[in-house]
C-alpha positions in Angstrom: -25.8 -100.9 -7.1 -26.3 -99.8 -10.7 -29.7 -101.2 -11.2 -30.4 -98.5 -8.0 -29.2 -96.3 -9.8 -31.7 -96.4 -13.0 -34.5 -93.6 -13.2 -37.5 -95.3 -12.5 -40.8 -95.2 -15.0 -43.9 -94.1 -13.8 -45.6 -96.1 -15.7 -43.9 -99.2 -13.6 -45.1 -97.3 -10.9 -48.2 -96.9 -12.0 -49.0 -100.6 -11.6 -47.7 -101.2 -7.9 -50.3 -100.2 -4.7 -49.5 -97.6 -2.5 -47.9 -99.4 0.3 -45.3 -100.9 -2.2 -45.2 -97.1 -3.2 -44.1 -96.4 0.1 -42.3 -98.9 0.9 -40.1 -98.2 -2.3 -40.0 -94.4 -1.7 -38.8 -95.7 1.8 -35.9 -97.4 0.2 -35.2 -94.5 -2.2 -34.7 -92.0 0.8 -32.5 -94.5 2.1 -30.3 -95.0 -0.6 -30.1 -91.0 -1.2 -29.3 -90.5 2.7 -26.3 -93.8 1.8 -25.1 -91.7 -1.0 -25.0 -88.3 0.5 -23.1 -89.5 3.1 -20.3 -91.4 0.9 -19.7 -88.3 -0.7 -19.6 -86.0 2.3 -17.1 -88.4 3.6 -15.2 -89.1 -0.1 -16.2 -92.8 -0.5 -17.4 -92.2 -4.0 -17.4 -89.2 -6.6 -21.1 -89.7 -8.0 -22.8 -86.8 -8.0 -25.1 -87.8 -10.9 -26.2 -90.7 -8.8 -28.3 -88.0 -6.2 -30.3 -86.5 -9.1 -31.8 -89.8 -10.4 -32.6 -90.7 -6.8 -34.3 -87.6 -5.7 -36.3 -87.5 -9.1 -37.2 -91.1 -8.5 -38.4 -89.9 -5.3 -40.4 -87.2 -7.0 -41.8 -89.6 -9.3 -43.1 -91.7 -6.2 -44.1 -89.3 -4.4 -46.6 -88.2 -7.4 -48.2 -91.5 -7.9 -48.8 -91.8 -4.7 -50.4 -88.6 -4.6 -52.1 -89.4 -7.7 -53.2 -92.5 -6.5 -54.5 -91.1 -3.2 -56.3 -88.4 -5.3 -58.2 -90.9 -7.2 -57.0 -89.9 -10.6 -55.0 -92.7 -11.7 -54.4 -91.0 -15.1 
């Protein structure tokens, strides 16, 4: 679970297409929505773990937009 747990690069995401955009941002929300709920019901302590996610999130979310824009800068 640690390597989910990694803040992701935008420039790594820079080089994917925007349906393996989504599809990742997909598996982000996921995996925040898995980790809110261990801690609401005390399976782990790992708060630090729900700031990288949702800032991965973020930083998919702007690609895509980026993308979708046309400014791929």
């Amino acid at each position: 679970m640690s390597e989910d747990m990694k803040a992701i690069k935008a420039a790594t995401l820079r080089d994917k297409s925007v349906p393996e955009l989504e599809q990742m941002l997909e598996q982000e929300r996921a995996s925040l929505y898995k980790a809110r709920r261990d801690l609401v019901f005390r399976q782990t302590t790992d708060v630090s773990g729900l700031k990288v996610r949702r800032h991965n999130i973020a930083r998919i979310l702007t690609v895509i937009q980026q993308k979708k824009s046309g400014g791929d800068a």
